[in-house]
Residue frames relative to the residue before (quaternion, step in Angstrom):
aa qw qx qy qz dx dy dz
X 1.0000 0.0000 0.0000 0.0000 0.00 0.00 0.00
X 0.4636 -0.6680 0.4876 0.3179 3.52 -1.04 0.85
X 0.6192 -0.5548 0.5240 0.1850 3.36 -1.50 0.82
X 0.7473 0.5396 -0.1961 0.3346 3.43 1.01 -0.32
X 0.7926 -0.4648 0.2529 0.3029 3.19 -1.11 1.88
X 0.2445 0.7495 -0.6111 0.0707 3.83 -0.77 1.02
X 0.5002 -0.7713 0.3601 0.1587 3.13 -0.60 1.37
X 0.6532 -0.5742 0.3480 0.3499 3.36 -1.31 0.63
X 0.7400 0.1271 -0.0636 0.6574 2.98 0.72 -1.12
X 0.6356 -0.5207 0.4802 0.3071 3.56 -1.77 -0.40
X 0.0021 0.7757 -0.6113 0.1570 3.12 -0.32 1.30
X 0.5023 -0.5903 0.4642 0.4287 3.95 -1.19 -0.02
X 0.7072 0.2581 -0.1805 0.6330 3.58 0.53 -1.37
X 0.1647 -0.7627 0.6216 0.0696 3.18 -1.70 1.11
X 0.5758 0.5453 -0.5092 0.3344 3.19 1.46 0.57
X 0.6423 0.5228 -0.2691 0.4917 3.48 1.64 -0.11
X 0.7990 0.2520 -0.4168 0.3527 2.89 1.10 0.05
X 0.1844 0.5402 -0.6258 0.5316 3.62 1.36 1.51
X 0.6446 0.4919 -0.4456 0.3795 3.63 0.09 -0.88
X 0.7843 0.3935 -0.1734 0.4471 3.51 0.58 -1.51
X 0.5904 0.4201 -0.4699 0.5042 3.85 0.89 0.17
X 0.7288 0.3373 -0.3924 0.4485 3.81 0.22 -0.50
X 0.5253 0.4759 -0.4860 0.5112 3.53 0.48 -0.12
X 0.7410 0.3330 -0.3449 0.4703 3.81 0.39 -0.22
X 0.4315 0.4648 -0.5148 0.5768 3.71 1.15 -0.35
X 0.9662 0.0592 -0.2479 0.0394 3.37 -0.34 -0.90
X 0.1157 0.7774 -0.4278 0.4464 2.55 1.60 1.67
X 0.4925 0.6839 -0.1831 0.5062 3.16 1.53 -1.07
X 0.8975 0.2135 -0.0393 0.3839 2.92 -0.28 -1.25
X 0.4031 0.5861 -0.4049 0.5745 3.57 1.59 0.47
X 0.7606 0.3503 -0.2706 0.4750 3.55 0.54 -0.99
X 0.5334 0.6668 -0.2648 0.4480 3.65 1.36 -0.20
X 0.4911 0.4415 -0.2246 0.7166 3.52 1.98 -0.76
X 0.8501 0.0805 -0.4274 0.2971 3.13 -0.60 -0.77
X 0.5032 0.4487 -0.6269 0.3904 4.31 0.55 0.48
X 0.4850 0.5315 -0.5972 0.3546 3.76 0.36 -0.40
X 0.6295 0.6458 -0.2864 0.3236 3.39 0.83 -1.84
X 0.8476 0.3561 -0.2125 0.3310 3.22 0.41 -1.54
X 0.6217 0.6174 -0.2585 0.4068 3.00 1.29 0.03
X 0.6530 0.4211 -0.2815 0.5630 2.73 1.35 -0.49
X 0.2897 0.5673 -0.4812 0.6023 3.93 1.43 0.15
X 0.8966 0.3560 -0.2174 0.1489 3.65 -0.21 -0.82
X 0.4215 0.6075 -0.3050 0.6002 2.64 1.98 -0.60
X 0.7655 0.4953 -0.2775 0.3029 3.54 0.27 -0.85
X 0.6530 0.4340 -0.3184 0.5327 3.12 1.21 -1.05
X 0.5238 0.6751 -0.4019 0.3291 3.90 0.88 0.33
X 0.6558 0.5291 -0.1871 0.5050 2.59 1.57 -1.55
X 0.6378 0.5229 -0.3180 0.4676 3.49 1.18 -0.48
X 0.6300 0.4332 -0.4314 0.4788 3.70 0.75 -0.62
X 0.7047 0.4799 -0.3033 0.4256 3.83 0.52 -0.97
X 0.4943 0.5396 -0.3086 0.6077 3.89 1.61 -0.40
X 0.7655 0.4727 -0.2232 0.3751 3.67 0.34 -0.70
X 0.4621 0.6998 -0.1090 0.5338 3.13 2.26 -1.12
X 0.6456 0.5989 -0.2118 0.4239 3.33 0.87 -1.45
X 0.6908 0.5841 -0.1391 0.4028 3.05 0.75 -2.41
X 0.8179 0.3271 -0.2541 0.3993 3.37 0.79 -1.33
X 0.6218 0.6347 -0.2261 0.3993 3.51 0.84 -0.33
X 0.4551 -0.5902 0.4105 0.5255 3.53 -0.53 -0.61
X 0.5874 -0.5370 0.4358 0.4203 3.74 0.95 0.76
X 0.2741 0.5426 -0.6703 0.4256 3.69 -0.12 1.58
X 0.3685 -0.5830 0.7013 0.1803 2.89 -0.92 1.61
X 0.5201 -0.5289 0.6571 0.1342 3.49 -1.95 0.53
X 0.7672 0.3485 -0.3750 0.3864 3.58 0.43 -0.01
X 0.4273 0.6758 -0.5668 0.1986 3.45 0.39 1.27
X 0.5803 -0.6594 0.3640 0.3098 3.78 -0.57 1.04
X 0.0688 -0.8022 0.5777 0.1342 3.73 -0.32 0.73
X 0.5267 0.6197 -0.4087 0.4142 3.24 1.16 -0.04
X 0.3182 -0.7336 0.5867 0.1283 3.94 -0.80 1.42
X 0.2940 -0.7998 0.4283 0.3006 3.34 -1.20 0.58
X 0.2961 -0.7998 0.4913 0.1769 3.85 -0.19 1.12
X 0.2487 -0.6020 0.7090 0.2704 3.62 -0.97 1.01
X 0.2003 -0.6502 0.6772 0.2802 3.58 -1.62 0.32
X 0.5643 0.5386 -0.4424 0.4425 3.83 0.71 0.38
X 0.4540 0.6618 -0.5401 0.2535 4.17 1.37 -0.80
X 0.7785 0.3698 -0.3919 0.3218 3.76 0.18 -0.55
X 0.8383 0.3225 -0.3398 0.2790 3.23 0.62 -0.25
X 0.1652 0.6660 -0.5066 0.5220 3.21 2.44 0.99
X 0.7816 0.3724 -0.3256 0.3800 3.51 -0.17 -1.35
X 0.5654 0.5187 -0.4112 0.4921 4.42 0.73 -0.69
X 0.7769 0.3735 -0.3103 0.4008 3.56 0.95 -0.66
X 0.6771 0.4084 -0.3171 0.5236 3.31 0.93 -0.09
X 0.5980 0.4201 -0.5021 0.4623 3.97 1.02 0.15
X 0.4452 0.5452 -0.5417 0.4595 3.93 1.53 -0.34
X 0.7263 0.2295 -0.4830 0.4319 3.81 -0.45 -1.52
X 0.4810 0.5825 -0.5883 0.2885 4.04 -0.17 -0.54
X 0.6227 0.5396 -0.3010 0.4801 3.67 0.22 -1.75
X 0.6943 0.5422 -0.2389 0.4086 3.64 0.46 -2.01
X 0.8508 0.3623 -0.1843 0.3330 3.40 0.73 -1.01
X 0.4436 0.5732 -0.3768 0.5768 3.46 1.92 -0.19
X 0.7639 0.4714 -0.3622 0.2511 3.72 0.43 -1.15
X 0.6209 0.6246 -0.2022 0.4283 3.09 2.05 -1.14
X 0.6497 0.3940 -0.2744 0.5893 3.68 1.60 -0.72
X 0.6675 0.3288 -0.5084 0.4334 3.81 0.70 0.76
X 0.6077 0.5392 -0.4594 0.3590 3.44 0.96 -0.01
X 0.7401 0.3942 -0.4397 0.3218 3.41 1.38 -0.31
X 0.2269 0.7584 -0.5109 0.3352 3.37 1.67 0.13
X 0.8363 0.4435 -0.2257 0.2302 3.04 0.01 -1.70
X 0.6655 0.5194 -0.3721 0.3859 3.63 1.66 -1.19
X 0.4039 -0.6324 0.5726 0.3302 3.47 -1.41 0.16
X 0.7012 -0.5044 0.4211 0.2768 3.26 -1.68 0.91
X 0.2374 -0.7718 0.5786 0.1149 3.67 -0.90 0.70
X 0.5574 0.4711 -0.4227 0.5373 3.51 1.30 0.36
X 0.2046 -0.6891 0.6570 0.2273 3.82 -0.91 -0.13
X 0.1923 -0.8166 0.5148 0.1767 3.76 -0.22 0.89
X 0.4277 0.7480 -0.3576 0.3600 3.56 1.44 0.01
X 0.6037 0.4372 -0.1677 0.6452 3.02 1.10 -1.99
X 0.7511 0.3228 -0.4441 0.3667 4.07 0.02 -0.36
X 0.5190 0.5124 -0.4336 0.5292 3.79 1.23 0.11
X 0.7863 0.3900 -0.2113 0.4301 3.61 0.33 -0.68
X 0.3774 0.5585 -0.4250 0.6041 3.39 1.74 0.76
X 0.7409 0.4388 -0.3117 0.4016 3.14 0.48 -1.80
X 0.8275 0.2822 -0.2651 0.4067 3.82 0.30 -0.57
X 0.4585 0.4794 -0.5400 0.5180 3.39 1.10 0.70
X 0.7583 0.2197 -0.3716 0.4885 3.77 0.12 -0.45
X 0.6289 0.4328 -0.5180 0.3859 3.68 0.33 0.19
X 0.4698 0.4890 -0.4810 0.5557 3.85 1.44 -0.09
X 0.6773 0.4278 -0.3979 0.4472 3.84 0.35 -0.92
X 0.7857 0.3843 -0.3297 0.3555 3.83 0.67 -0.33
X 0.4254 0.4948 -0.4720 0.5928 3.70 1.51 0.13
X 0.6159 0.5015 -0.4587 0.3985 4.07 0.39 -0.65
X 0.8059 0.4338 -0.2234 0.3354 3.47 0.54 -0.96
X 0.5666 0.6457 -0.3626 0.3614 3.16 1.70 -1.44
X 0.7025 -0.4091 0.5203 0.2614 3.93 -1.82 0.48
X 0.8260 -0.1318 0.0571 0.5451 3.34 0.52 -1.15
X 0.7765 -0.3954 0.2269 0.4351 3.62 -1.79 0.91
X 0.5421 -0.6224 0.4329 0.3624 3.25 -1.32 0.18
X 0.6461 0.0295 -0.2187 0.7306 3.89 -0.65 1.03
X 0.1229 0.6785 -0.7235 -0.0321 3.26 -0.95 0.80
X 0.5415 0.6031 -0.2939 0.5066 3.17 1.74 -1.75
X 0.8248 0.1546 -0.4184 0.3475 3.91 -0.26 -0.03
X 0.3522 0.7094 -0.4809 0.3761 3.75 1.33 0.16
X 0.7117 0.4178 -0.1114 0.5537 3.48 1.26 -1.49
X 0.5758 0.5619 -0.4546 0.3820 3.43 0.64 -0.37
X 0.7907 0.4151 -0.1671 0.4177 3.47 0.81 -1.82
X 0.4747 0.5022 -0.6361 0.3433 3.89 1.42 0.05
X 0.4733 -0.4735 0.5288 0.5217 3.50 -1.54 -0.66
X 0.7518 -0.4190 0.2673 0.4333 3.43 -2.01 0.86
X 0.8366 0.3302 -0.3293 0.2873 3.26 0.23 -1.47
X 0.5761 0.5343 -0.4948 0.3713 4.04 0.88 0.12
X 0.6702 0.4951 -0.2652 0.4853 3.21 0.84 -1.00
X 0.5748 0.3943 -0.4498 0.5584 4.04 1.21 0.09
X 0.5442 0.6112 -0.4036 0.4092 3.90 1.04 -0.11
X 0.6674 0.5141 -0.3384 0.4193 3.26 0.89 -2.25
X 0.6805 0.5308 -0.3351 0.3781 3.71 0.94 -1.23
X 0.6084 0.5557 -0.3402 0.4531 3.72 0.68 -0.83
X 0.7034 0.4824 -0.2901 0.4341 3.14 0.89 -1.28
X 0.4217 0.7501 -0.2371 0.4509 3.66 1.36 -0.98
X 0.7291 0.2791 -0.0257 0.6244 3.46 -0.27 -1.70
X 0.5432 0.5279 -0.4893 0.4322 4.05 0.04 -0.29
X 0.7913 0.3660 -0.1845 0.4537 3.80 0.61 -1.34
X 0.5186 0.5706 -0.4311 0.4687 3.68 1.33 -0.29
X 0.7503 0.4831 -0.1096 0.4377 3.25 1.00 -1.17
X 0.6235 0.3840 -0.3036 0.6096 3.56 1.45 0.30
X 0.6419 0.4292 -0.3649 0.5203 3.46 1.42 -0.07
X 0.4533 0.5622 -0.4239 0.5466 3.99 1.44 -0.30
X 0.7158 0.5661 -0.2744 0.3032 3.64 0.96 -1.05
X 0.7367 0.4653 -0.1495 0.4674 2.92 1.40 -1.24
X 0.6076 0.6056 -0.2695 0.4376 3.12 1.48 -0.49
X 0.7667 0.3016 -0.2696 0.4986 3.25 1.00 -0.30
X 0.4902 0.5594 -0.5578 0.3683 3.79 0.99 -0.12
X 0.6780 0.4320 -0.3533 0.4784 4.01 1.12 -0.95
């Protein structure tokens, strides 16, 4: 494709009208600066009033929300939670009031009847292991000597008859 200027519209002379389109581009783009400009002018002079604000004051920024957020359901959250309350007091005096169908007496006076039936039955006394633990070694290597001495004089005696 050629490299050469074709006009928007139709015109006779195309060297005037190249002449007459960039003069309007950069007409264009002149008025395109100076809104950037002014805008930026305005922005600034904001920052300056809200800067000047600052200085004079005790330096509260302005952008705190004064607006509160409002549930439109809170009242009829709070009626439901003073009902289960009510519900839940009436339900924790009614069990106040019932007596207990277990009897924890009669289950205590089990527990030490069958632990009496299981010392009756058991091989050896009850806690023997910490009876022997807490003698020192060398009595408790006696109590045993002394122990296994009488088994062995009853094996003795048992077989001489």
């Amino acid at each position: 494709m050629h490299r050469s200027y074709q006009p928007i519209l139709p015109c006779g002379n195309k060297y005037l009208q190249q002449k007459w389109d960039h003069a309007c581009y950069l007409e264009h783009r002149r008025k395109l600066e100076d809104e950037r400009l002014s805008n930026i002018e305005r922005n600034n002079k904001k920052l300056l009033e809200k800067m000047s604000t600052i200085m004079r004051t005790t330096g509260r920024v302005d952008n705190i929300s004064v607006h509160k957020p409002k549930s439109l359901n809170r009242e009829m959250r709070h009626r439901e939670m003073q009902r289960v309350t009510r519900e839940n007091q009436a339900m924790q005096e009614r069990l106040k009031l019932v007596e207990p169908q277990y009897n924890h007496l009669k289950w205590l006076e089990d527990w030490y009847k069958s632990e009496k039936y299981e010392n009756n039955i058991t091989r050896y006394p009850c806690a023997w292991y910490t009876v022997q633990r807490l003698q020192p070694k060398s009595k408790a290597r006696k109590v045993k000597s002394a122990k296994n001495s009488e088994k062995s004089k009853r094996v003795q005696v048992r077989t001489s008859t």
